[in-house]
C-alpha positions in Angstrom: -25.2 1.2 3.7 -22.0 0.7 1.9 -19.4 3.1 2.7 -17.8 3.1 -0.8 -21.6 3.7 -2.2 -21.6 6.7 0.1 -18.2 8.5 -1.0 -19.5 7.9 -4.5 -22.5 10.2 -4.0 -20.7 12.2 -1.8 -17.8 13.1 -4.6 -20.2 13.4 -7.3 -21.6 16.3 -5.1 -18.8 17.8 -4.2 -16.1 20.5 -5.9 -13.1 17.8 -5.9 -11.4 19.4 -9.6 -11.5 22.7 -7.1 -11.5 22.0 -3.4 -9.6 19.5 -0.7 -6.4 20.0 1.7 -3.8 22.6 1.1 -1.5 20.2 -1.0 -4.5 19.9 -3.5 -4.1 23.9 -4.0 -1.9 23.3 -7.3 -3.4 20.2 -8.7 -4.9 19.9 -12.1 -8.4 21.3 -12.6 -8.7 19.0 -15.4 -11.4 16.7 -15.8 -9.2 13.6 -16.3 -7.5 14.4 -12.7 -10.7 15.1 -11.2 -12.1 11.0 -12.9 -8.6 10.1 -11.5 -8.7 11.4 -7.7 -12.6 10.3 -7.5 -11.8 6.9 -8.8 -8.8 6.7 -6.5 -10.8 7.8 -3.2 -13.6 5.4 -3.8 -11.0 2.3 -4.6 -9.4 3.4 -0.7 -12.9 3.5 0.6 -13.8 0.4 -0.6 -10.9 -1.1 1.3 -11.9 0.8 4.3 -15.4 -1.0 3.8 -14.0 -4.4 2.6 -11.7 -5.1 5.7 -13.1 -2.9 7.9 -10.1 -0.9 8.4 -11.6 1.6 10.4 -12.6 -0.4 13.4 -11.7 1.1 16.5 -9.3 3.3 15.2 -7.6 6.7 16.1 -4.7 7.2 15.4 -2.3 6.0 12.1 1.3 6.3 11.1 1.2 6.8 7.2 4.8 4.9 6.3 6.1 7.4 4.0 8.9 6.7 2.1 9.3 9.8 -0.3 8.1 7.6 -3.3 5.2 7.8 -5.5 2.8 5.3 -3.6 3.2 6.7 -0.1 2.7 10.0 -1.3 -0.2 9.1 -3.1 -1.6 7.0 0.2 -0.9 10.1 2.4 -2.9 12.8 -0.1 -5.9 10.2 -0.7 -5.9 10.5 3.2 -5.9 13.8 3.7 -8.4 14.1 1.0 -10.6 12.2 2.8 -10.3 13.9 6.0 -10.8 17.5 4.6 -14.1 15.9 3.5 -14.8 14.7 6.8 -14.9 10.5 6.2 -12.0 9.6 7.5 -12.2 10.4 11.7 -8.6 8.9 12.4 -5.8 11.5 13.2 -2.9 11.0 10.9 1.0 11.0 11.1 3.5 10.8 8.7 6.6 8.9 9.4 9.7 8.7 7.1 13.4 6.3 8.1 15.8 7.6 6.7 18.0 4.6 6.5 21.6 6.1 6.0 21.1 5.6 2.3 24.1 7.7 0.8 23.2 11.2 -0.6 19.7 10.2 1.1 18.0 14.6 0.9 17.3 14.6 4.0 15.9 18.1 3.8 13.2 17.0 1.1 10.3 15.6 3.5 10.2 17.7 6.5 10.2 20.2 4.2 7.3 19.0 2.2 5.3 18.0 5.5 5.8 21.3 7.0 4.3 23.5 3.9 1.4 21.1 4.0 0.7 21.5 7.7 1.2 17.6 8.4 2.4 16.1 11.2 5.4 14.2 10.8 8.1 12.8 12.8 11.7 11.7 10.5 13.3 8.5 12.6 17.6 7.9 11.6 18.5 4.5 12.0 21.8 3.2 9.7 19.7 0.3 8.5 21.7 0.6 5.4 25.3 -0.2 6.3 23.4 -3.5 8.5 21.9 -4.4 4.8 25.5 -3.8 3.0 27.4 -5.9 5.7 25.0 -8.6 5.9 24.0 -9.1 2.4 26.7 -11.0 0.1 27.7 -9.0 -2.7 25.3 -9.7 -5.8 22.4 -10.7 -3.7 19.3 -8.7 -3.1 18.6 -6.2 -1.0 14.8 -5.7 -0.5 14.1 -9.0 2.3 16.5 -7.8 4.6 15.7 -4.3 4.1 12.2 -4.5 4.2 12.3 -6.7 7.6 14.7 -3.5 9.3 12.3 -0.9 7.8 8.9 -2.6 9.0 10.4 -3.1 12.8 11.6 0.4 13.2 8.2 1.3 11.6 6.2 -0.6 14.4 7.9 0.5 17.2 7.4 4.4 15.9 4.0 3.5 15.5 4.0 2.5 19.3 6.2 5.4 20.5 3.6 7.3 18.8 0.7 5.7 20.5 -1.2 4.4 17.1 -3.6 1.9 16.3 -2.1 1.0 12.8 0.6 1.3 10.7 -0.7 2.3 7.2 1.3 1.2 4.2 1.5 2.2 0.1 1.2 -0.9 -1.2 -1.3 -1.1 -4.3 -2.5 -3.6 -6.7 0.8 -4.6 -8.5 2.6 -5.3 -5.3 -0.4 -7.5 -4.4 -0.1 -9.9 -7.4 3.8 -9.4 -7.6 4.1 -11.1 -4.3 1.4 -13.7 -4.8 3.1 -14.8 -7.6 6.4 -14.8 -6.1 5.5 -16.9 -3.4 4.1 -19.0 -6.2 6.8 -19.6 -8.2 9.4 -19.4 -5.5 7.9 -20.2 -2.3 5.4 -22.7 -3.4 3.1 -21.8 -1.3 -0.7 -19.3 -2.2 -0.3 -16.3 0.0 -0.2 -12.7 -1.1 -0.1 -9.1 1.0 -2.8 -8.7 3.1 -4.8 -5.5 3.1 -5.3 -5.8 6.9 -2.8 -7.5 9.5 -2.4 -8.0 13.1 1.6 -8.3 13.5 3.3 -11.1 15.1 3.1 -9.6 18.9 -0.2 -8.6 18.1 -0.3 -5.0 19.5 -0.5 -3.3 15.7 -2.5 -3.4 13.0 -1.0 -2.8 9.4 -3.1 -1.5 6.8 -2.8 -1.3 3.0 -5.5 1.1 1.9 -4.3 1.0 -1.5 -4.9 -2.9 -2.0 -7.4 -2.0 -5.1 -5.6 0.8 -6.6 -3.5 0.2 -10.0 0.1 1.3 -10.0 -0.5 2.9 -13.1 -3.1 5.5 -11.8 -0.9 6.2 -8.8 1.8 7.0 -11.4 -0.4 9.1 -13.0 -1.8 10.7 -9.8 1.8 11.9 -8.7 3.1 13.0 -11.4 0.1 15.1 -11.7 0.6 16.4 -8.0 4.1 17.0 -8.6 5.2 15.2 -5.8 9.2 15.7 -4.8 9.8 12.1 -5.5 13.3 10.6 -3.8 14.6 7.7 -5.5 15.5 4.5 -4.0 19.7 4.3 -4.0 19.9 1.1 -2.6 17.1 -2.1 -3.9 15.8 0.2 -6.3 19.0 0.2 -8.4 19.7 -3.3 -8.3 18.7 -5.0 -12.0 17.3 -8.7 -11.9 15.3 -8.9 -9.1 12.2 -11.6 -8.6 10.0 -8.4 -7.9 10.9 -7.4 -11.4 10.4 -10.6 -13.3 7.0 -10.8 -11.6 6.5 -7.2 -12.8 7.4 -7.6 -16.5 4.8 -10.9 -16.3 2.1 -9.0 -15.3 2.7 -6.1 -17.7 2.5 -8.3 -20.3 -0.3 -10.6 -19.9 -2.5 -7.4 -19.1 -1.0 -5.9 -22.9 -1.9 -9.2 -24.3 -5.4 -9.6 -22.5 -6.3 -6.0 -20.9 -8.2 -6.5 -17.4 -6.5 -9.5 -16.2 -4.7 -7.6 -13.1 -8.7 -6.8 -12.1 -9.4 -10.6 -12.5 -6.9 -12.0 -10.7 -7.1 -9.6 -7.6 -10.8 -10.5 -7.4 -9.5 -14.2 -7.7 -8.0 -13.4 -4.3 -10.9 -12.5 -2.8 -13.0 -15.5 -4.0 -11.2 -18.7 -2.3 -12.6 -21.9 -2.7 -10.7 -24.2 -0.3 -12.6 -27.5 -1.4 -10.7 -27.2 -4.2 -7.3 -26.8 -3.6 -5.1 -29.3 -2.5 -4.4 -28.0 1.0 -6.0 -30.9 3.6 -4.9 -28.3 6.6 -8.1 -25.8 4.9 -10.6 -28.2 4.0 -11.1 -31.5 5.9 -11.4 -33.8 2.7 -11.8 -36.9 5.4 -15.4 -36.1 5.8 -16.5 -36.0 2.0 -18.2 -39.5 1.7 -21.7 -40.8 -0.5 -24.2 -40.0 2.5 -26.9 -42.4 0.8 -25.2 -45.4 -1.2 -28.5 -46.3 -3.1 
């Protein structure tokens, strides 16, 4: 049976506006948060059961990187394992990066009260990222590369399966259509990876999520949010300009992020242009009469 099919009977039977892990014990016992949450779990079950993310698995690092999406990623998690779907045992994992006035205090503090493992890793990625990078240029490559190694070697200290990222639907489309306008090539985030040395999965659990229901979802959880000092204040990025496109065909024609991710998901290589996917050599008229 489908696993998404099953959380959504499961959560219409349960007391989700009133129960769940200890860091649901001040959220809203509204019924918009309560649509919100259920419609957020099913979208990260449906992942689970769309790339069968749960495979083999026991043990995840939960990149969390004091933000709104990996905090969202780490209580839909959580949520799911107080409910007893989600048999994977889970870490948290924040680098600080040497980021100045970087609180350092802020997530230990957080992941103690909530009685989540965690482990905090230091490594001065940042001064390697001001040094390297010529003034004026963007951060967030460089930065992103530093971040994901240190990330997957924790994740092997640590003796996990996966490394489980926040990225949601926006950063999906964002980078498909950077790669299209920039990179001229069709290729996107996946929502499951094997990394280049092929010891580590990486996950993306929150490949069907909107980032507009996340944003909602934290600010409803009153997450302790910690700005990014370093890519996040640079104006004029590609990420941005991809951002702004997006926002504004959905304003002009509501439902078109939904459309497009499920154009992702529907390939048809026979009719692209790529020879490498489809072997065009062997189309031919079988019977010339």
């Amino acid at each position: 049976m489908n696993i998404a099919a099953n959380i959504a009977d499961e959560l219409e039977n349960s007391e989700a506006d009133t129960g769940g892990h200890a860091l649901f014990a001040d959220a809203p016992r509204s019924v918009s948060f309560n649509k919100l949450r259920k419609r957020l779990l099913r979208q990260v079950r449906q992942a689970f059961d769309d790339f069968d993310m749960l495979k083999g698995q026991k043990r995840w690092l939960i990149g969390l990187s004091g933000g709104k999406d990996s905090y969202g990623l780490l209580a839909l998690l959580l949520d799911l394992k107080w409910r007893g779907l989600l048999p994977v045992e889970l870490i948290a994992c924040n680098l600080d990066q040497g980021q100045p006035n970087f609180p350092k205090h802020v997530l230990p503090d957080y992941l103690t009260k909530i009685g989540v493992r965690h482990r905090i890793e230091y490594r001065d990625t940042y001064s390697i990222v001001k040094e390297k990078v010529p003034e004026g240029a963007t951060y967030c490559s460089l930065c992103s590369r530093l971040r994901r190694g240190n990330l997957y070697r924790v994740a092997r200290e640590e003796g996990c399966d996966a490394l489980v990222l926040g990225h949601h639907r926006e950063d999906i489309l964002e980078t498909f259509f950077m790669n299209f306008f920039h990179g001229g090539r069709l290729a996107s985030m996946p929502a499951k990876l094997l990394n280049d040395e092929g010891n580590l999965i990486v996950l993306r659990p929150l490949a069907y999520a909107a980032e507009d229901d996340l944003a909602r979802f934290a600010a409803a959880m009153q997450f302790p949010i910690i700005p990014c000092d370093l890519c996040g204040s640079q104006d004029g990025l590609q990420r941005n300009a991809m951002k702004d496109m997006l926002a504004d065909i959905e304003r002009r024609m509501p439902g078109r992020k939904d459309t497009m991710l499920r154009a992702l998901s529907h390939v048809n290589p026979s009719h692209l242009l790529d020879p490498k996917l489809f072997d065009f050599s062997t189309l031919g008229v079988t019977d010339p009469s």
